[in-house]
N, C-alpha and C positions, 0 to 999 in steps of 0.2 A: 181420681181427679188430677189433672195435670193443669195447671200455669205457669206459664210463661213469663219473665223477670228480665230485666236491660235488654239482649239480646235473645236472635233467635239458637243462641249455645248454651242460655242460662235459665233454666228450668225447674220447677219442683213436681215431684210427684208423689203421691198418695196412693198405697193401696189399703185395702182391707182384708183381714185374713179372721176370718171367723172361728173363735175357740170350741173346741166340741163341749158338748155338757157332761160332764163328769159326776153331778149331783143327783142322786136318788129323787123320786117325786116332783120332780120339776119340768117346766117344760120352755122349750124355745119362746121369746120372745122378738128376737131379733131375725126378720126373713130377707133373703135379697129377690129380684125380681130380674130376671134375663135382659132387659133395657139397662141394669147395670145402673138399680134403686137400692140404696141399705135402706129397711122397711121398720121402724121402731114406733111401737104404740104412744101416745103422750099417757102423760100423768095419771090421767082422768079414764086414760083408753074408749075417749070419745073419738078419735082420731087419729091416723099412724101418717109418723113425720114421713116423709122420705129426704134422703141425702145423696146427692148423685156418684159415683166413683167411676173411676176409668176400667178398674180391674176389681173385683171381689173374689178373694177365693174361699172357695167352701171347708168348711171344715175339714175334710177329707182331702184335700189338694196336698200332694207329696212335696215334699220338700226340694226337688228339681224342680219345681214349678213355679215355686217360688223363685226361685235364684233365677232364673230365665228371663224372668221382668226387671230383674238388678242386673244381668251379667253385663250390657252397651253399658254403663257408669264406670261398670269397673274398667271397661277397655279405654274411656275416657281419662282414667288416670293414670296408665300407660303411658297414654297419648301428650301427657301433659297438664290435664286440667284437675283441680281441687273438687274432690267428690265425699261427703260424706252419706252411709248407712244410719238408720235409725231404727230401736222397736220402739213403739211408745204404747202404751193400755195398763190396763190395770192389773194388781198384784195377781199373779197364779193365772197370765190370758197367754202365755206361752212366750214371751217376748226376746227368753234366752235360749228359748227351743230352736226359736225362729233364725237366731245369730248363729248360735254355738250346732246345735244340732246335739248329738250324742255327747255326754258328757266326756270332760278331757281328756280323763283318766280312762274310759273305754277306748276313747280317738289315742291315746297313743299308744296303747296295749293294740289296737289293731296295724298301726306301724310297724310297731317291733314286729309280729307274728308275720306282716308283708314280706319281712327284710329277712325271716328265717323260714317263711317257707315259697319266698318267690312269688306271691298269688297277692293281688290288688284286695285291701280288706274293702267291705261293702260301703256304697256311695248312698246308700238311700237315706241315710239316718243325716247328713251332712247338711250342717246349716249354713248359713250365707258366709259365714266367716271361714271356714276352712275352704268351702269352694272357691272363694274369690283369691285369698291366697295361692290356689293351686292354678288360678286361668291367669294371677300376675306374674308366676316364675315362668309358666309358659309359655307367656306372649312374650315376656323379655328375654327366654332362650331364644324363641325363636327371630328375633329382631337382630339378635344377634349372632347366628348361624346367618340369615339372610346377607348381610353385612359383609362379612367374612367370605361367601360363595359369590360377591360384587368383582373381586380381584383387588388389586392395587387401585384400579381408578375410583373406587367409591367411598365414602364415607366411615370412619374409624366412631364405630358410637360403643361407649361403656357406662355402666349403671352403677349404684350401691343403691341396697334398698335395706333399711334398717323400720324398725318398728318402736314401740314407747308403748306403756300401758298405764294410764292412769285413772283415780279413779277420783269425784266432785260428792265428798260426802257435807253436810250441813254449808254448802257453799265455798267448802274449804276442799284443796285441791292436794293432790298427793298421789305420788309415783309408786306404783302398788311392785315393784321392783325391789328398786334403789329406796334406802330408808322409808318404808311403807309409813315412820308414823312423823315423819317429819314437813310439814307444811308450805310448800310450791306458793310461789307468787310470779301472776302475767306480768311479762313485762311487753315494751313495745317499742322494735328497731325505728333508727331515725327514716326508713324508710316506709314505716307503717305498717311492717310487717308483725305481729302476734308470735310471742314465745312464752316457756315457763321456763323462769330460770332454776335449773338445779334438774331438768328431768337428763332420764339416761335414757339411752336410745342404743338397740341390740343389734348388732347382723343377723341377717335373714340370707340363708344359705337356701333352706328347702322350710317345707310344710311344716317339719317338727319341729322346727327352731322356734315358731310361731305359736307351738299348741306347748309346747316347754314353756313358755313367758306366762302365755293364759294361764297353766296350772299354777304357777307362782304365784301370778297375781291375783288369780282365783281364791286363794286361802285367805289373802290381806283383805279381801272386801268386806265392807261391813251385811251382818245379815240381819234378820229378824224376825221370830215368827211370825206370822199376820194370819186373818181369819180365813181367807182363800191359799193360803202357801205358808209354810213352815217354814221355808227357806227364801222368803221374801231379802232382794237388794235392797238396804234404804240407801244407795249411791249411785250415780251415774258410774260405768265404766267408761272408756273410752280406748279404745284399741286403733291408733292408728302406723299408719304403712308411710314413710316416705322414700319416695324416692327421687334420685339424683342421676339424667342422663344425661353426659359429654358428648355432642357431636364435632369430630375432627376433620374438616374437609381436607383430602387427598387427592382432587381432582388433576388432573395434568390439561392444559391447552397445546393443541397441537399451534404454535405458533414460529411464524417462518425466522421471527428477532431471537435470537438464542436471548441476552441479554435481557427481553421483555417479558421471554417466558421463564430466567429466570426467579427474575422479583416476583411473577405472579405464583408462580410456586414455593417460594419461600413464606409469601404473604400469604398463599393457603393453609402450608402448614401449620403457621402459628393462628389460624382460624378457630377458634371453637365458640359451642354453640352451650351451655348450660340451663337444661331446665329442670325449675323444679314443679313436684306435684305433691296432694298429701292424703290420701283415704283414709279417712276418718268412720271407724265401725265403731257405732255407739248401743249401747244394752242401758235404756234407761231404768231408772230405778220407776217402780208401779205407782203408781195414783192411789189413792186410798181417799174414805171419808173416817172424819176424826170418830164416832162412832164403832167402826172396825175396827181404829188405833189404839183404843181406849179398850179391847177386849181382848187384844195382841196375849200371844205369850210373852212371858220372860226370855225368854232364851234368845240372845245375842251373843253374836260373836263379830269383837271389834278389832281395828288395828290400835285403836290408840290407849296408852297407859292411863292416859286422864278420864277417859271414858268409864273405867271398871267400876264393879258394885264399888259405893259411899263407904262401906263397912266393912275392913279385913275381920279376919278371924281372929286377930290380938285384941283391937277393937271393940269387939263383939262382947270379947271375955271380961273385957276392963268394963264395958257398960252395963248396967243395971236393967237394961232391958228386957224379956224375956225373949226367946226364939221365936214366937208367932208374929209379936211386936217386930224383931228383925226382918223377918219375911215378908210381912207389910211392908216396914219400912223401906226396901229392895224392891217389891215392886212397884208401889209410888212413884220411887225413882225411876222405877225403868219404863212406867207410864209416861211421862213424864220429861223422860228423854224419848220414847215414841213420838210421842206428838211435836218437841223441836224438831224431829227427825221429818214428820207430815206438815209440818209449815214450810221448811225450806226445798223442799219437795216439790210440792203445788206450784211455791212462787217460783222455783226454777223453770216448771212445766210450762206454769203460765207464762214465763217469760219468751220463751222458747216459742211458744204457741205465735205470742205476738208478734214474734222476729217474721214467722212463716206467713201470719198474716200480712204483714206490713209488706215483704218480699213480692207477693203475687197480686200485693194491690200495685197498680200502673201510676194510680195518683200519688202512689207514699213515696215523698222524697228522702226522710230519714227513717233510717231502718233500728229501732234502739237495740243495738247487739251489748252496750256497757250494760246493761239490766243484770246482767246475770253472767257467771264465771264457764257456763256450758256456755251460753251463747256467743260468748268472745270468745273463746278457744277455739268454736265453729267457724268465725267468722269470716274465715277466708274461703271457706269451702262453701257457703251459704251464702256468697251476696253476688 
């Protein structure tokens, strides 16, 4: 599904990528139809809805194929313009297969192996994020080779392009880097520009600088078993790219006034042109019904000290409880803290949802981005 928003530059797009089925004894419900129809039955399976999409990819659609319908955004924030990625679906529907691709820790064990034995480690496994990373140092080596092979008379442009990795757990916002359990707050320049203040933002040399940060901030996320994935996110990550290009005009005018063509070269030189841009790679946390939340495992792993089980092992000893009693009472808790964890979830989702609905409606004049802590740190890259 594509619509269109203010201008014909400012766009949103939709696709569908269909998870294979994994489960024994089950069978598809969900078909698409070559007219480019997602086909889902209703309720009652007296009738199957259709939903229209631009693209649907099948199960089986390799992960190049994917990135092919994202890679023109990416070039747009080369170019200049605020682009954010997104997966959105439900717990265990592949959303960080789709970003990340091969897990970090394989993705940089085949770097190293590149760099000792010479030979490019395999691209097929590569999710939207290391690919796009690798078409932004390219485009910007090459922009600036091009530059350089201009001579003297052309334009002096240089870059930084740094990255930030944060992650939006229970609506609370946190640099999964720099102090992973310490708590971010938006703020907002007098010129309406969107910040968090306190995040750290890394150089990006090459590819692995990149997939170094992800595996950092990969451990600080919070996780949680859930009934389709064991290793379910209950947080937004947010992986973005900024970057910062100086144009220095060099130009010389062939003109006959020495004096004229002085000032106009002086006043070239101190010319420049600063843009900025921001890609925004989001791996949302999964959708859930309270139901599945309430059947969760135990097993979490969090960044924050306030989070841990209610009961130390001193605790434990000192109270009159018995150990079955403690183990209840732990997982109640962690029930418990599941379901805060599926409220703020939803309503972030749903906030989100509504931003996009609002965006691609032509009659909405305000778009509610303060809803929600994903949606305003979007904001610039979404309106």
């Amino acid at each position: 599904m594509e619509e269109k928003s203010g201008g014909e530059d400012h766009y949103v797009k939709i696709f569908i990528r269909l998870c294979p089925n994994f489960f024994e004894n089950s069978k598809d419900i969900v078909t698409f139809s070559p007219d480019g129809f997602l086909e889902i039955p209703s309720r009652s399976k007296k009738k199957i809805q259709k939903f229209p999409f631009k693209t649907i990819f099948q199960p089986t659609s390799p992960q190049s194929e994917i990135y092919s319908n994202c890679s023109p955004y990416i070039q747009d924030f080369v170019n200049g313009i605020d682009t954010t990625i997104f997966a959105y679906g439900q717990s265990g529907t592949g959303k960080t297969s789709t970003m990340l691709g091969m897990g970090v820790e394989i993705f940089l064990r085949s770097l190293k192996k590149e760099r000792e034995s010479n030979l490019a480690p395999t691209e097929a496994d590569w999710g939207i994020i290391p690919r796009a990373i690798r078409d932004v140092l390219t485009s910007l080596a090459e922009i600036s080779m091009d530059r350089e092979d201009d001579g003297e008379g052309g334009d002096t442009v240089s870059y930084s392009l740094t990255c930030s990795y944060l992650q939006i757990y229970n609506d609370t916002i946190f640099d999964l880097i720099s102090s992973p359990s310490s708590p971010k707050l938006i703020r907002e320049d007098k010129d309406g520009s969107i910040f968090i203040e306190g995040l750290s933002f890394h150089e990006v040399r090459n590819l692995g600088d990149v997939m170094k940060i992800l595996r950092r901030g990969s451990r600080n996320r919070v996780l949680r078993g859930m009934e389709y994935n064991q290793h379910s996110s209950r947080s937004h990550a947010i992986l973005q790219l900024h970057l910062t290009t100086t144009t220095t005009s060099n130009n010389n005018n062939n003109n006959n006034n020495k004096k004229k063509k002085k000032r106009n070269n002086q006043r070239k030189r101190n010319r420049r042109k600063i843009r900025k841009s921001t890609l925004s790679m989001v791996d949302l946390a999964g959708s859930e019904r309270y139901s599945f939340t309430s059947r969760s495992s135990s097993s979490t792993q969090t960044t924050h000290q306030s989070e841990e089980n209610p009961l130390t092992n001193s605790q434990l000893k000192r109270s009159s409880i018995g150990v079955s009693q403690f183990s209840s009472s732990v997982k109640d808790a962690d029930v418990k803290k599941g379901v805060q964890e599926l409220v703020r979830i939803n309503s972030s989702l749903s906030a989100f949802g509504n931003c996009i609905s609002a965006i691609i409606d032509k009659n909405r004049s305000h778009i509610p981005y303060r809803d929600s802590p994903l949606t305003r740190i979007l904001q610039k890259s979404l309106r």
